[in-house]
C-alpha positions in Angstrom: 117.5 57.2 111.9 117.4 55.0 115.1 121.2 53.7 114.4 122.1 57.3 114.1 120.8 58.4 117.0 121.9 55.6 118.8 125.6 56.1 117.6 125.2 59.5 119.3 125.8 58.0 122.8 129.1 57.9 121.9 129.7 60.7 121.5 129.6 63.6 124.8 126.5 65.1 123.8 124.0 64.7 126.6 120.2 66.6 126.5 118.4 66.4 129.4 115.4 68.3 128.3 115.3 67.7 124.5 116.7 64.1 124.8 118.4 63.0 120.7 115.9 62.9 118.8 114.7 65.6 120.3 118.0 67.0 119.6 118.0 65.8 116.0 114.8 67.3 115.1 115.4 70.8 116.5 119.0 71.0 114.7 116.8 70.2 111.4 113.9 72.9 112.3 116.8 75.7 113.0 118.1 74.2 109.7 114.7 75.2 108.0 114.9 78.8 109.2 116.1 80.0 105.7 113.7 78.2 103.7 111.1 78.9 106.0 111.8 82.8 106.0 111.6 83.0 102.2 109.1 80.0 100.9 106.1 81.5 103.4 106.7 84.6 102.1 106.5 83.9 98.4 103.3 83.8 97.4 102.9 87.1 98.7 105.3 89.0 96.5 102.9 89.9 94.0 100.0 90.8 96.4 103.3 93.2 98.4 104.0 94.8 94.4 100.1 95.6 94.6 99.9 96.7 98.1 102.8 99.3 97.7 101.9 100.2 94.3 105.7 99.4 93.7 107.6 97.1 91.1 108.4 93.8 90.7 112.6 94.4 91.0 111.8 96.8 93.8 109.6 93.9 96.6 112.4 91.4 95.2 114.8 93.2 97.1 113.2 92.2 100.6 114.3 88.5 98.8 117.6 90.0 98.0 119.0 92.2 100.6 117.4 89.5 102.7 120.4 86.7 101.9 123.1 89.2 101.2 122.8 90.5 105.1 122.0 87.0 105.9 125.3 85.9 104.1 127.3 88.9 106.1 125.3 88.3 109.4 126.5 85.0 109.6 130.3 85.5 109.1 130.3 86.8 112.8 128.0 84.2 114.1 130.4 81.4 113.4 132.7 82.5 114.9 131.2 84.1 117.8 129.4 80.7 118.7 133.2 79.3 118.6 133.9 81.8 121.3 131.1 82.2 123.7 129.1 78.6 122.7 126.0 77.5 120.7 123.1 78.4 123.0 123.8 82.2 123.9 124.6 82.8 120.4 121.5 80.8 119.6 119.4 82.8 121.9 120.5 86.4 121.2 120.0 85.6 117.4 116.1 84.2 117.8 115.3 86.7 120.2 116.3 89.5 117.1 114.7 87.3 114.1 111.6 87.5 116.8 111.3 90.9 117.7 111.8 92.0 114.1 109.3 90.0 112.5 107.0 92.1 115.2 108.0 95.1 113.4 107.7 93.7 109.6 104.2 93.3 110.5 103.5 96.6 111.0 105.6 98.1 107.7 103.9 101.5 106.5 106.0 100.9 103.3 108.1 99.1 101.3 111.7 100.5 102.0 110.3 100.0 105.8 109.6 96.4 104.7 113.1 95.7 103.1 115.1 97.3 106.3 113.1 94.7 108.7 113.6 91.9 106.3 117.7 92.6 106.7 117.7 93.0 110.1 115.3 89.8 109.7 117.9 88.1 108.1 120.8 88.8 110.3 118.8 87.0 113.3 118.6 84.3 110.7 121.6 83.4 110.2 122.9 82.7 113.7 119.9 79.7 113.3 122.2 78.4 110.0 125.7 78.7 111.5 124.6 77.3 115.7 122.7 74.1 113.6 125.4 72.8 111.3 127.9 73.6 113.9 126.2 71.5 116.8 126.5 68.6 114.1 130.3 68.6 113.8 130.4 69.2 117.9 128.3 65.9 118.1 129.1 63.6 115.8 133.1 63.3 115.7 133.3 60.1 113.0 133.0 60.9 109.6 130.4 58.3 108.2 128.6 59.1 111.3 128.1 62.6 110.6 127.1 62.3 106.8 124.2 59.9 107.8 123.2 62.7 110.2 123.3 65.7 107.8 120.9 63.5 105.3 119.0 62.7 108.3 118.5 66.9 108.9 118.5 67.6 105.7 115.5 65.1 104.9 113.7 66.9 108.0 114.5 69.8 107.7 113.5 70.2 103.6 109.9 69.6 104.7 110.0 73.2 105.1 110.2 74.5 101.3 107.1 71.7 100.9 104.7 73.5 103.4 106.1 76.2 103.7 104.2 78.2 100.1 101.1 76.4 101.2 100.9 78.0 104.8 102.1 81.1 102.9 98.9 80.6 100.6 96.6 79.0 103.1 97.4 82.5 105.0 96.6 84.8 102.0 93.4 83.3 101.7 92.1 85.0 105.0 94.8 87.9 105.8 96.6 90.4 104.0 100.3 89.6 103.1 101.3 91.0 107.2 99.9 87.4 108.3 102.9 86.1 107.1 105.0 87.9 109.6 102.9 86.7 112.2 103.8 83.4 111.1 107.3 84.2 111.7 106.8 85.7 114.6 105.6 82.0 115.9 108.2 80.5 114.8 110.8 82.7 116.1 108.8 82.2 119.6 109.1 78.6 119.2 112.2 78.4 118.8 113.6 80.7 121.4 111.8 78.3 123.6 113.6 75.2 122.5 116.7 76.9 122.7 116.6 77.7 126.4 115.8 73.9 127.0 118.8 73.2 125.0 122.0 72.6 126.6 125.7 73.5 125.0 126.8 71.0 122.9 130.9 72.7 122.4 132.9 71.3 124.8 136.4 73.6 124.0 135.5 77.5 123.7 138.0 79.2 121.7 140.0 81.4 124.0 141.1 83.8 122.0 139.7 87.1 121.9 136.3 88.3 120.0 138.2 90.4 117.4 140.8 87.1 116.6 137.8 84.9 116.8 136.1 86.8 114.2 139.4 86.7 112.0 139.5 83.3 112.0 137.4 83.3 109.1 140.7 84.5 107.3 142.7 81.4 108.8 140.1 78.9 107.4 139.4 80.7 103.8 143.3 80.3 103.2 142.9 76.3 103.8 143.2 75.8 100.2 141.5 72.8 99.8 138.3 74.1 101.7 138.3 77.0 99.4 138.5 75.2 96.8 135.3 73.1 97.7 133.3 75.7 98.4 133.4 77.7 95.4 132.7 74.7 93.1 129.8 73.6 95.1 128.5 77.0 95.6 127.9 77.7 91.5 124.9 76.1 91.6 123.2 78.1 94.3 123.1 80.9 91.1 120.1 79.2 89.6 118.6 77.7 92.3 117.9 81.0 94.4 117.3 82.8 90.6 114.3 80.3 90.8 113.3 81.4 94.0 113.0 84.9 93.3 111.5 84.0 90.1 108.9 81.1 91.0 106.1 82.9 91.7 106.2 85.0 89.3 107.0 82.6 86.5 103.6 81.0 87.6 101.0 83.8 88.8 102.4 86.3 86.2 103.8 83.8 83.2 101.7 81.1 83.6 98.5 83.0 85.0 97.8 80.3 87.9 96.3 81.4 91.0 98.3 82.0 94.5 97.2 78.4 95.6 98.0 76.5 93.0 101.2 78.1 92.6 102.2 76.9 96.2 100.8 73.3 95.1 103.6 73.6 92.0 106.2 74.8 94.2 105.2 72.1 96.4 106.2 69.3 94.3 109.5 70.8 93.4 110.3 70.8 96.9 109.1 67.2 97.9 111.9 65.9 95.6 114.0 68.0 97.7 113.0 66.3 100.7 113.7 62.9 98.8 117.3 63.6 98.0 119.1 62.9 100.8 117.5 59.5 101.0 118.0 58.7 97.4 122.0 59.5 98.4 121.5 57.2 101.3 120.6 54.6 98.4 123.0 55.3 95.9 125.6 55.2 98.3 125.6 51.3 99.1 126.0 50.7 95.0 128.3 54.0 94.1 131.0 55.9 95.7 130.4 59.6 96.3 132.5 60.9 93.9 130.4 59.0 91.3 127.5 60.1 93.0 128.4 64.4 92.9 129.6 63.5 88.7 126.2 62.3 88.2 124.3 64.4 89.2 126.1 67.3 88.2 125.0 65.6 84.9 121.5 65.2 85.9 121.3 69.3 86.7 122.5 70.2 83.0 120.3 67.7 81.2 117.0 69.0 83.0 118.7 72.8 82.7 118.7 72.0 78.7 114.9 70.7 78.5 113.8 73.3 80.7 115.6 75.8 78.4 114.0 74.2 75.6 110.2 73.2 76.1 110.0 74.9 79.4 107.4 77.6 78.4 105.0 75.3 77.3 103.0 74.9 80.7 103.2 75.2 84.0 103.1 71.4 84.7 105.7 71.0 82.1 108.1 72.9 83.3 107.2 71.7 86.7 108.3 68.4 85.7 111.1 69.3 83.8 113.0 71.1 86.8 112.4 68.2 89.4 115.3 66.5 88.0 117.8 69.3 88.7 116.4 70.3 92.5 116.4 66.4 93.0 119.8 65.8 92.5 121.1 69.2 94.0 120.1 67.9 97.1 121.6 64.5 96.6 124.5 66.0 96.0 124.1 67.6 99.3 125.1 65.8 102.0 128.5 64.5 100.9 129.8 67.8 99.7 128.7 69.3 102.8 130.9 66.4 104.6 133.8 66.7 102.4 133.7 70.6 103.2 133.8 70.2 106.7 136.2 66.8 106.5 139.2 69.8 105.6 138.7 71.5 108.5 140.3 70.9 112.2 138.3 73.1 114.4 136.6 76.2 113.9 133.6 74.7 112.7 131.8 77.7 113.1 133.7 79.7 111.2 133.9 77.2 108.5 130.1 77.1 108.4 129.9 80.7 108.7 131.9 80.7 105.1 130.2 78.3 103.9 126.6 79.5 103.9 127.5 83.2 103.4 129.5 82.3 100.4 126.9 80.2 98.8 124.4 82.9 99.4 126.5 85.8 98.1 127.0 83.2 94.8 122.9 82.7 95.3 122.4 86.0 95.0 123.9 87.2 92.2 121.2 85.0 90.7 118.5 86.5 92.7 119.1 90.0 91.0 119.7 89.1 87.4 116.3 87.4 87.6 114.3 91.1 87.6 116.0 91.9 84.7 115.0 89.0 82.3 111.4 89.1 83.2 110.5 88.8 79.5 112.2 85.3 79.2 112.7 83.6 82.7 112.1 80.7 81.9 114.6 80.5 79.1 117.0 81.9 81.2 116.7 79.6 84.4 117.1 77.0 81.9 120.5 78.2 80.7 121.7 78.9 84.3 121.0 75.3 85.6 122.8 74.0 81.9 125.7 76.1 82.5 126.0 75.9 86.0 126.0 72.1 86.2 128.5 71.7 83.3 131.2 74.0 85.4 130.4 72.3 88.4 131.2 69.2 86.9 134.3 70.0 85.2 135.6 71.3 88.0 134.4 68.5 90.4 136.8 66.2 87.7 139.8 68.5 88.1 139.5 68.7 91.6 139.7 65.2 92.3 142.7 64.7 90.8 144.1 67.0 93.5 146.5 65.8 96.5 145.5 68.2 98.7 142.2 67.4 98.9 141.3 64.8 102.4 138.8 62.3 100.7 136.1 61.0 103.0 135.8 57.1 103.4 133.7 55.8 101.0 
């Protein structure tokens, strides 16, 4: 981490207040927003379908509506932060997400509950496209910028690890509202940081807002980013599926209590956290495109055994998973770089296609998931096998393409 951040005095970004690593480490905690908005709020799902005297399918959709207006929401943020800079966009955005999750506290019912948690999400997303922008603004070297996204990602996956257990830790002594007054903290926080942070683009687009905004359609027809992103985005179907699912495939399926459930969710996550640094390893001995083959390999392997003997017991299938969220974030960083490695500016926009994309492929998962409540497990299963077989046969073709930049290895 210390070469990285001291291979960012090369680059023009200064911060006075926030100094690099400062600088570093609020890049990953904006990174965490998403995670952070959804993980907290998980183990209160079932205690919300209680509450509301509602169904299952019906609280899922504050999960569901809540990434599809995120994914929407942050198609104009791009963009708009190519026009008019990082920080304003930054601000406006936390001071919505805040302000709203005042409201969600407060929801008489559910369709109340799912309206805040879309306008939630909107705020949301200008945290997602401002972070992975300010990376590209910073770090203009290729090699240098991969180290830094595993260095955020690594940070900023700490989130999905605490994230259930302050969700739990806070159901243990308030109603399921506590967890808005969570967000409400966090949305505080950050608004804070953000004022001390200073702009990190240098060239402002000087086109106008409506062009900015339809630059989106200039960087979707770069044929080689498209291509990218909707082979890496498959596998966001069964990963946000699980999501949705988790907690109910534990407190419902297995029977486990709202605490241990956030303990199981827990460890999946923590081998989030690792990935990044396990592609950090893997990288001195094997190239990246070795590294993406493999563990698309990895993904349908533990997709198969989940499929298989994944019912048995919650530890089981615990354990049987951890290979496939492992090596999805492996995988992470360098497709993330090649993605962005296509692009010559708009970096917002290109971020604001990427994250909406993967969540509009994310949530097709998310809603299937109500719907096979009698055999989740099986299904998941299937999704991952399926999903990492496609992904890799399509990672194979694609690398046979000319169009495609490849990063240095």
């Amino acid at each position: 981490m210390e070469q990285t951040i001291q291979q960012c005095d090369r680059s023009y970004l200064k911060q006075k207040y926030l100094g690099k690593r400062g600088f570093i480490a609020f890049i990953a905690f904006l990174g965490a927003f998403v995670p952070l908005s959804t993980d907290t709020y998980l183990p209160a799902l079932p205690q919300i379908v209680q509450y509301f005297n509602t169904t299952a399918s019906r609280v899922n959709l504050t999960l569901g509506m809540f990434f599809i207006f995120y994914a929407v929401g942050i198609l104009f943020w791009g963009p708009l932060s190519d026009k008019y800079g990082r920080k304003p966009i930054l601000i406006i955005g936390m001071i919505f997400y805040t302000g709203v999750s005042i409201l969600a506290i407060f929801a008489p019912n559910v369709q109340l509950l799912i309206a805040y948690r879309i306008l939630q999400s909107i705020g949301c997303g200008a945290a997602t496209a401002v972070s992975t922008a300010m990376i590209k603004d910073a770090f203009d070297d290729g090699k240098e910028r991969v180290r830094t996204l595993a260095i955020v990602q690594t940070m900023s996956t700490i989130s999905p690890v605490i994230s259930p257990i302050i969700g739990a830790f806070v159901l243990s002594f308030m109603s399921w509202r506590g967890v808005f007054v969570v967000f409400t903290v966090v949305g505080v926080i950050s608004l804070i940081f953000g004022l001390m942070l200073q702009e990190t683009l240098n060239h402002k687009s000087e086109i106008y807002v409506f062009k900015t905004v339809a630059r989106l359609g200039t960087v979707a027809k770069n044929k080689s980013f498209t291509s990218l992103l909707l082979l890496f985005s498959i596998l966001q179907i069964p990963f946000l599926g699980f999501i949705t699912s988790s907690s109910f495939i534990y407190i419902e399926g297995f029977g486990v209590s709202e605490k241990v459930y956030s303990y199981f969710y827990a460890a999946n996550a923590i081998f989030l956290l690792l990935g990044p640094l396990v592609y950090l390893r893997l990288n001195r001995v094997f190239s990246y495109r070795t590294i993406i083959s493999m563990g698309y390999l990895v993904i349908s392997l533990s997709g198969l055994s989940v499929m298989i003997i994944g019912t048995q017991s919650p530890i089981i299938f615990c354990l049987l998973l951890i290979p496939a969220s492992l090596f999805a974030n492996v995988i992470g960083p360098p497709r993330m770089n090649l993605m962005l490695e296509q692009i010559e500016g708009d970096t917002g926009s290109a971020v604001s296609l990427i994250s909406s994309v993967q969540m509009l492929f994310g949530s097709i998962g998310m809603f299937i998931m109500p719907f096979v409540s009698g055999f989740r497990i099986q299904f998941l299963g299937g999704a991952y096998l399926i999903a990492g077989m496609i992904s890799f046969m399509g990672w194979k073709i694609l690398l046979k393409k000319p169009f495609i930049k490849h990063l240095e290895d």
